[in-house]
PAMAR-594134 format. One line per field, with one value per residue (C-alpha): residue in one letter; x, y, z. Coordinates in pm, 1 decimal. Layout:
N
resn	c(A:...)
east	c(X:...)
north	c(Y:...)
up	c(Z:...)
//
This chain:
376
resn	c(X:X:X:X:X:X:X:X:X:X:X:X:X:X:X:X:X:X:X:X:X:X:X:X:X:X:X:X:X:X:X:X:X:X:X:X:X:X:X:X:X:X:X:X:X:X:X:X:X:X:X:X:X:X:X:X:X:X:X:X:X:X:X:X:X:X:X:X:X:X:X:X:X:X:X:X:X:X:X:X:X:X:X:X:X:X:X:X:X:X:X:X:X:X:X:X:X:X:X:X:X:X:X:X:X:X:X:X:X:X:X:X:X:X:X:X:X:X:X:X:X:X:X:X:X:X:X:X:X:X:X:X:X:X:X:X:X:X:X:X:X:X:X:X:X:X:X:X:X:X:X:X:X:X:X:X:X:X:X:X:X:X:X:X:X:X:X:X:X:X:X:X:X:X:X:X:X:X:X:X:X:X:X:X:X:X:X:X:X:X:X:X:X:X:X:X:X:X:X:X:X:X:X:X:X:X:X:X:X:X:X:X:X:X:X:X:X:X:X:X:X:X:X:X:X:X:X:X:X:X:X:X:X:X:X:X:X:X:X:X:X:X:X:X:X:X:X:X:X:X:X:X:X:X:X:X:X:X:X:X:X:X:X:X:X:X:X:X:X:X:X:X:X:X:X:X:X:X:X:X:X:X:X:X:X:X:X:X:X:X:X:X:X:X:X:X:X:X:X:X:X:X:X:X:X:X:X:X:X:X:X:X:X:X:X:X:X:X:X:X:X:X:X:X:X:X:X:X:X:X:X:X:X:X:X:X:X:X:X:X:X:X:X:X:X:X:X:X:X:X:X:X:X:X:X:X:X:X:X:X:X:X:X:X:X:X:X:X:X:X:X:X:X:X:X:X)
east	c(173.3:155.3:126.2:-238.1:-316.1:-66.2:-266.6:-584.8:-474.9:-370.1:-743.1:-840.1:-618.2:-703.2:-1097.4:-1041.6:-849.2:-1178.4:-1460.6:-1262.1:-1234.3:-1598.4:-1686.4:-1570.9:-1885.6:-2100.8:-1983.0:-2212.8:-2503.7:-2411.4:-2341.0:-2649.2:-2604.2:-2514.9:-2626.3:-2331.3:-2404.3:-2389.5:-2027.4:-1927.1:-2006.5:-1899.9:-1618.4:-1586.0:-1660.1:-1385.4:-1122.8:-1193.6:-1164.9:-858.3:-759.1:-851.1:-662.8:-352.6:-354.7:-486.0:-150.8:72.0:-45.8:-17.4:349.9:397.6:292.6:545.5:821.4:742.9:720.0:1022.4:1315.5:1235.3:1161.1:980.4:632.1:339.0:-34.9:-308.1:-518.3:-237.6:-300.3:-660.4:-649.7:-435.4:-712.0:-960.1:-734.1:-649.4:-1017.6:-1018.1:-658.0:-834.6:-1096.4:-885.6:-669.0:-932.2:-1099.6:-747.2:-577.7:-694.0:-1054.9:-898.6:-611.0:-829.8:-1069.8:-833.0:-587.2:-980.7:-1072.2:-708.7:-787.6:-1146.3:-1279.2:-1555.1:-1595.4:-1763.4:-1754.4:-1960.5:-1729.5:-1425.4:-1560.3:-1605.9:-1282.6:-1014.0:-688.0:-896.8:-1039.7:-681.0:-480.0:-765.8:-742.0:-379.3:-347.5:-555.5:-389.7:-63.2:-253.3:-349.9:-55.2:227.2:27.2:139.0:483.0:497.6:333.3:613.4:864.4:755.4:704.1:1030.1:1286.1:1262.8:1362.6:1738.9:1716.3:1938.6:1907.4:2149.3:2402.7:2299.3:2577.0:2729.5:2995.8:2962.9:3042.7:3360.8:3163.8:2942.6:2639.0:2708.3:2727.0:2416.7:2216.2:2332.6:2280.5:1933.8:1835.3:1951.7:1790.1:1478.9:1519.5:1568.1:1249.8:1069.8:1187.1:1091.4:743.5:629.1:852.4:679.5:337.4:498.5:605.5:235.2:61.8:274.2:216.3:-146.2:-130.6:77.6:-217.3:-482.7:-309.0:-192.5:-549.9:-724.5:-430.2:-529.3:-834.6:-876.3:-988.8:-1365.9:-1314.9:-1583.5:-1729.6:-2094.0:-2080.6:-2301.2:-2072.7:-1932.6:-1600.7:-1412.4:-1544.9:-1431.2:-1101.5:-1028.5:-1153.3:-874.3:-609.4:-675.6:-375.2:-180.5:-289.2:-242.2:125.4:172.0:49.5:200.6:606.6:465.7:445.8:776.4:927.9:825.0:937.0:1266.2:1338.7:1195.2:1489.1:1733.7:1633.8:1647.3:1942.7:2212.5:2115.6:1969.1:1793.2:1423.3:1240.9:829.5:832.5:851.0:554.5:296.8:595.9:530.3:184.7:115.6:364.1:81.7:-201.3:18.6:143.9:-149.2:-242.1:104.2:72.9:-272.0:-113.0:188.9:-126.7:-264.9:81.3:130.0:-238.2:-262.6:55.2:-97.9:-431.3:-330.9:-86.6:-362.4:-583.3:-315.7:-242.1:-596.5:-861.7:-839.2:-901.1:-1106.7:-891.3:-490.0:-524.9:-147.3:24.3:397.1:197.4:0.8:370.7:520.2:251.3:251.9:614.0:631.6:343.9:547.0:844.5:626.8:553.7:863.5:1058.6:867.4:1097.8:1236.0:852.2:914.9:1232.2:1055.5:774.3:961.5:1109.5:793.1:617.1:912.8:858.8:475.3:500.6:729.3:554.8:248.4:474.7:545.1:204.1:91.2:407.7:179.9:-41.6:237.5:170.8:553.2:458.8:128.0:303.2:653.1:626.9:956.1:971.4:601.5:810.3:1053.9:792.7:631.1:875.9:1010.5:651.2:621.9:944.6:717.9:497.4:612.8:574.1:202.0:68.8:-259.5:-356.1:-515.2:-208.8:93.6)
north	c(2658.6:2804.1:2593.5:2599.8:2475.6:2226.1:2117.9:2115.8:1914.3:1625.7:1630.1:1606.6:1295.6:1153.1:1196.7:1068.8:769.1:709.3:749.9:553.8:259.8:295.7:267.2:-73.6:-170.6:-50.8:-389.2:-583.2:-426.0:-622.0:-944.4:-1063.5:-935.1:-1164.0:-935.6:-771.4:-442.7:-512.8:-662.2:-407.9:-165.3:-349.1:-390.2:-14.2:47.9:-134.1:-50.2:320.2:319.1:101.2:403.4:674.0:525.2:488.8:827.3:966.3:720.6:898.9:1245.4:1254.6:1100.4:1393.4:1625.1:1471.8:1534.6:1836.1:1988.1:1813.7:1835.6:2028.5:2433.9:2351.7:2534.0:2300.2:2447.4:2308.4:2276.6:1976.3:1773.9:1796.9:1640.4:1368.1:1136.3:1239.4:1127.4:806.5:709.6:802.7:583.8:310.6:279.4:339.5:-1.2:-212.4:-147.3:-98.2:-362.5:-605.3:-696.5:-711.5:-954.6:-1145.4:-1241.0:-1317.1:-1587.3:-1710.6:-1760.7:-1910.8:-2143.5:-2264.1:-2096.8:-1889.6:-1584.1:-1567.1:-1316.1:-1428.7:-1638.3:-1476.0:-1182.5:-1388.8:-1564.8:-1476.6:-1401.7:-1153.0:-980.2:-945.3:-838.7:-576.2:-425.5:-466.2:-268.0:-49.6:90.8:65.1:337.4:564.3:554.4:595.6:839.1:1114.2:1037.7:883.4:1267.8:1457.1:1216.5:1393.2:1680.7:1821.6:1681.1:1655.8:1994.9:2028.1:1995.8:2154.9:2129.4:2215.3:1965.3:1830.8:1904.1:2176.9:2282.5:2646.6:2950.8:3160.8:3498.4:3630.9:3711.1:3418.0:3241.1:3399.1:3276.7:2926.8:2898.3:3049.7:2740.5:2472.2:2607.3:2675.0:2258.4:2154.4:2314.5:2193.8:1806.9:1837.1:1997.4:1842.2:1569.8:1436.2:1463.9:1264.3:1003.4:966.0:1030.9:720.8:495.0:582.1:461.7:134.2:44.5:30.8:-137.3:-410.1:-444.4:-486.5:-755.2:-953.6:-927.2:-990.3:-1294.3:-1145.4:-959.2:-1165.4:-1101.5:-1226.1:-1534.2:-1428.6:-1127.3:-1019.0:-1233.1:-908.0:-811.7:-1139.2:-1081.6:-772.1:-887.9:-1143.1:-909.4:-687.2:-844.1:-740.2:-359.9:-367.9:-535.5:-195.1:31.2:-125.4:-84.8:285.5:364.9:187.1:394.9:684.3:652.1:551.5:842.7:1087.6:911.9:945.9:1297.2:1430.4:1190.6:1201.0:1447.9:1715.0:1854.1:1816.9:2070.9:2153.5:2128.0:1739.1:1697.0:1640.8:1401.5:1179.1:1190.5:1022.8:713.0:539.7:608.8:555.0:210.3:111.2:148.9:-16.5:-322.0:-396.6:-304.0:-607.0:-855.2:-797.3:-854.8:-1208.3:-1276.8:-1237.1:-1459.0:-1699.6:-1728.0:-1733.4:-2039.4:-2238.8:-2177.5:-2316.2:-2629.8:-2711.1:-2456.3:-2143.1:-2041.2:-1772.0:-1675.7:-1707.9:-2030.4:-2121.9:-2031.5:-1946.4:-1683.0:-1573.3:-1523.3:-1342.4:-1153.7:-1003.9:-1000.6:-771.9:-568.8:-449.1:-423.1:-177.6:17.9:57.3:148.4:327.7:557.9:260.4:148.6:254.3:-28.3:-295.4:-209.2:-255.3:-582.5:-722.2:-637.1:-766.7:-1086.0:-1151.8:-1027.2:-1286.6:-1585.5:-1491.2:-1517.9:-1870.9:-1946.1:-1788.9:-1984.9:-2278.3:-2154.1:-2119.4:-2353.4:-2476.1:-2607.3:-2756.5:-2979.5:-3010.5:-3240.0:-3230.0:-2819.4:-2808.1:-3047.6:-2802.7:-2502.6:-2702.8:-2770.3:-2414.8:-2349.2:-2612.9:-2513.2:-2254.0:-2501.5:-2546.9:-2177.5:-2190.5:-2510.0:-2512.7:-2585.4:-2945.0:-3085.1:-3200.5)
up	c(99.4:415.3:769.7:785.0:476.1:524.1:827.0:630.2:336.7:625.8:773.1:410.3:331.0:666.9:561.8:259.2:347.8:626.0:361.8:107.2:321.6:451.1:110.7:67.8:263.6:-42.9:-237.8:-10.7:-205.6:-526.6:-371.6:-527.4:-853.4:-1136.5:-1448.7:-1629.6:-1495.3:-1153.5:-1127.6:-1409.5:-1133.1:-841.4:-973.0:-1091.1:-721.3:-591.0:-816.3:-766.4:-398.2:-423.6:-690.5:-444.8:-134.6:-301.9:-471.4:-71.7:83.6:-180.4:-128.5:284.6:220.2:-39.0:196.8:462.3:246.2:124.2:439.5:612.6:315.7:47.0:33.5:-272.2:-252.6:-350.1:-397.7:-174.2:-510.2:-610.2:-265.7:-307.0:-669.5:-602.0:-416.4:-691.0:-1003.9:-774.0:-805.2:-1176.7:-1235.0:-1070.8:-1298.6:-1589.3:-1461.7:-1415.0:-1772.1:-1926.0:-1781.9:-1520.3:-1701.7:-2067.1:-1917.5:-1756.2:-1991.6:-2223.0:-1967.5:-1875.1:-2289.4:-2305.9:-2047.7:-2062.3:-2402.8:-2223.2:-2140.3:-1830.9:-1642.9:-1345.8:-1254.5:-1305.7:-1082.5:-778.7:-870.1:-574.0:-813.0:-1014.4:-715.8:-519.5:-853.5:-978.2:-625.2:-633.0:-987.7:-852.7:-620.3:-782.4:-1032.3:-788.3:-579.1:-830.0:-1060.9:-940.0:-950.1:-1320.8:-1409.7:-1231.5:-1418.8:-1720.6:-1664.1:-1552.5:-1315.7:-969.8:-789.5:-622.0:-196.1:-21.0:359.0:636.5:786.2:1140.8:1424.4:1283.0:1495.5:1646.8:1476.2:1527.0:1479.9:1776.4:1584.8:1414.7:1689.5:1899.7:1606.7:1630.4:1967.9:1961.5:1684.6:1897.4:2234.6:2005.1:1838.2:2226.0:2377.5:2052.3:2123.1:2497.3:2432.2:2021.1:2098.5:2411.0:2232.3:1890.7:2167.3:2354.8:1991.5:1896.3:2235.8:2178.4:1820.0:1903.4:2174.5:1976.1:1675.7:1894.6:2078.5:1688.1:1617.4:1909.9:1796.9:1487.9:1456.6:1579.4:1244.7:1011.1:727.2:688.8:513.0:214.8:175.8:-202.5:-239.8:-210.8:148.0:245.7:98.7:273.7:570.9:567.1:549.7:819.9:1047.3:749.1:742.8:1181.2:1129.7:844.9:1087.3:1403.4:1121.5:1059.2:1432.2:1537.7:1236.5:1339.4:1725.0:1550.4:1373.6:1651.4:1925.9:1618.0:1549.2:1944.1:2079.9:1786.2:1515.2:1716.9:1417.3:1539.8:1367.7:1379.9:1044.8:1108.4:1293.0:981.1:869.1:1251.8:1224.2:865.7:940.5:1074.8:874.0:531.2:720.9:759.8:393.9:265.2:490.1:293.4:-45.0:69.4:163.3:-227.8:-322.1:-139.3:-151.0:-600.9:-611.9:-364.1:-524.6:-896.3:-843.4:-652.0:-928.8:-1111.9:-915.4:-792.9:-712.9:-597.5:-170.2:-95.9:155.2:235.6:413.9:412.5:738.3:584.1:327.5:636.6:830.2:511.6:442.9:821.7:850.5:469.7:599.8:931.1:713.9:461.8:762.5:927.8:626.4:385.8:269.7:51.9:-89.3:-425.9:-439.7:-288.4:-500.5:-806.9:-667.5:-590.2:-946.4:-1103.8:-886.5:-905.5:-1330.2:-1336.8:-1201.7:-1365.3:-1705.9:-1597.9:-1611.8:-1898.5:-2077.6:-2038.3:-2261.9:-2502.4:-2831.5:-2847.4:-2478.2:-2597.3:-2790.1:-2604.5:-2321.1:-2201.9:-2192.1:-2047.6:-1777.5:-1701.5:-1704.4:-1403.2:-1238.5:-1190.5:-1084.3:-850.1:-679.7:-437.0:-352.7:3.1:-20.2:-86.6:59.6:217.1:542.8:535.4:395.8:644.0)
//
């Protein structure tokens, strides 16, 4: 894929990432809707644009790569796909696997099926978005995984020492007068590109707490609205990232190269994305073990959760090269206190009071973790 279409399929994850999270405002039309239908589709709404903004977040940092390390050729056709089967994987979790579980732990729980309720409920809400966008965004690497193994990089070693042969050695220093000009001239603009970014992220931080929701809005409006210091603390990590790895690239490697540019310019955007995908993560984990102990928020309203979730949001940003690890580890993490719970349900612990003690306990160990704000 040549260098203009490289530049067009960036404006087209860029748009896409816009519209998508435009479209969140839609949900505000079914706030009022109580029928079956209407959260059926309200909720088809918002799991699809949760789909689609993962699968756009893992195509621009696709595109980075592709056109930093590897001299693997991708087709523009791929990049445009990957938003569009994003929406499509979104749907498919919510039907698949976030409705289906959750009715049953509700029927488990109060022998009802109600769906009402369980729509506006906050832990549904957070972990359909949550699975979501875990759909979109890792769909397109689970289909590589099978269909053939990654492709071999080879790329040169920075600091190379000079050449002993003259042509060699004319062509060597050509390259590194050609990489210096570049990280005087793209370089600067990366740097003010950056400042610029860092400005406005830390003017919407401040304030943020203008940011609110009307207070008839759909449950999930409200929710997202929440977590918007979470996706400014992502995009505030991407930016530092990126101004990181531009001084390490000019002062010690020396390898600045064009072909990074596209690279620089999605840190931001994809931070921004990844420190909302770390708020669903603290946020489902938050809500399902107050629904647990007493009732449910419909907001984070604990300020250590608030700190983590802010502090794992920069840290999303700043190093996303290592998402896929810390995604794993925090899966692993939330699958396994939502086990914990659902071991309540168990029928040996129905009728075992001493291990139904123990199961409580080691759920009642993160309580100073998760307490609310009105207690002291």
């Amino acid at each position: 894929m040549g260098r203009i279409w490289s530049w067009f399929a960036f404006a087209y994850g860029v748009i896409c990432l816009i519209v998508l999270a435009l479209g969140f405002g839609l949900i505000d039309n079914f706030a009022s809707g109580t029928s079956i239908p209407a959260i059926l589709v309200a909720a088809a709404v918002a799991a699809a644009l949760a789909g689609g903004i993962g699968g756009a977040t893992a195509m621009l940092q696709r595109l980075g790569r592709d056109l930093s390390d590897a001299p693997v050729s991708h087709s523009f056709f791929s990049y445009l796909l990957q938003p569009l089967t994003g929406l499509v994987a979104g749907i498919l979790s919510l039907f698949l696997v976030s409705l289906p579980g959750a009715l049953l732990v509700n029927y488990a729980t109060t022998r009802t099926f109600d769906l009402a309720a369980l729509a506006a409920s906050s832990p549904f809400v957070a972990l359909s978005l949550l699975l979501a966008w875990l759909a979109g965004y890792q769909l397109q690497s689970w289909w590589a995984k099978r269909r053939s193994a990654p492709a071999t990089k080879t790329a040169a070693a920075p600091n190379q020492p000079a050449p002993a042969s003259p042509l060699a050695f004319q062509i060597w220093a050509e390259k590194q007068q050609r990489m210096s000009r570049w990280s005087v001239t793209w370089g600067v603009l990366i740097l003010v590109y950056g400042l610029i970014w860092l400005v406005v992220l830390l003017a919407g931080l401040i304030g943020s707490a203008n940011i609110l929701p009307a207070t008839d809005s759909h449950q999930l409006v409200n929710l997202l609205a929440a977590g918007w210091p979470a996706l400014l603390a992502g995009g505030i990590g991407g930016v530092i990232g990126m101004l990181y790895d531009l001084y390490r690239r000019i002062s010690f490697a020396r390898d600045f190269d064009r072909q990074h540019i596209l690279a620089y310019l999605v840190l931001p955007l994809t931070g921004l994305v990844l420190g909302g995908a770390m708020y669903l993560f603290i946020a489902s984990g938050y809500f399902s073990y107050q629904a647990l102990v007493s009732q449910a928020p419909l907001v984070v309203d604990a300020p250590a959760v608030i700190v983590i979730y802010l502090v794992l949001g920069w840290v999303a940003g700043f190093r996303q090269g290592a998402l896929d690890g810390l995604t794993r580890r925090l899966i692993q993490s939330v699958i396994g206190f939502f086990r914990s719970i659902l071991s309540l349900l168990s029928p040996k612990l129905l009728w075992d009071q001493a291990s139904r003690a123990d199961a409580l306990s080691e759920i009642a160990q993160q309580r100073e973790l998760f307490r609310p704000l009105d207690r002291d």
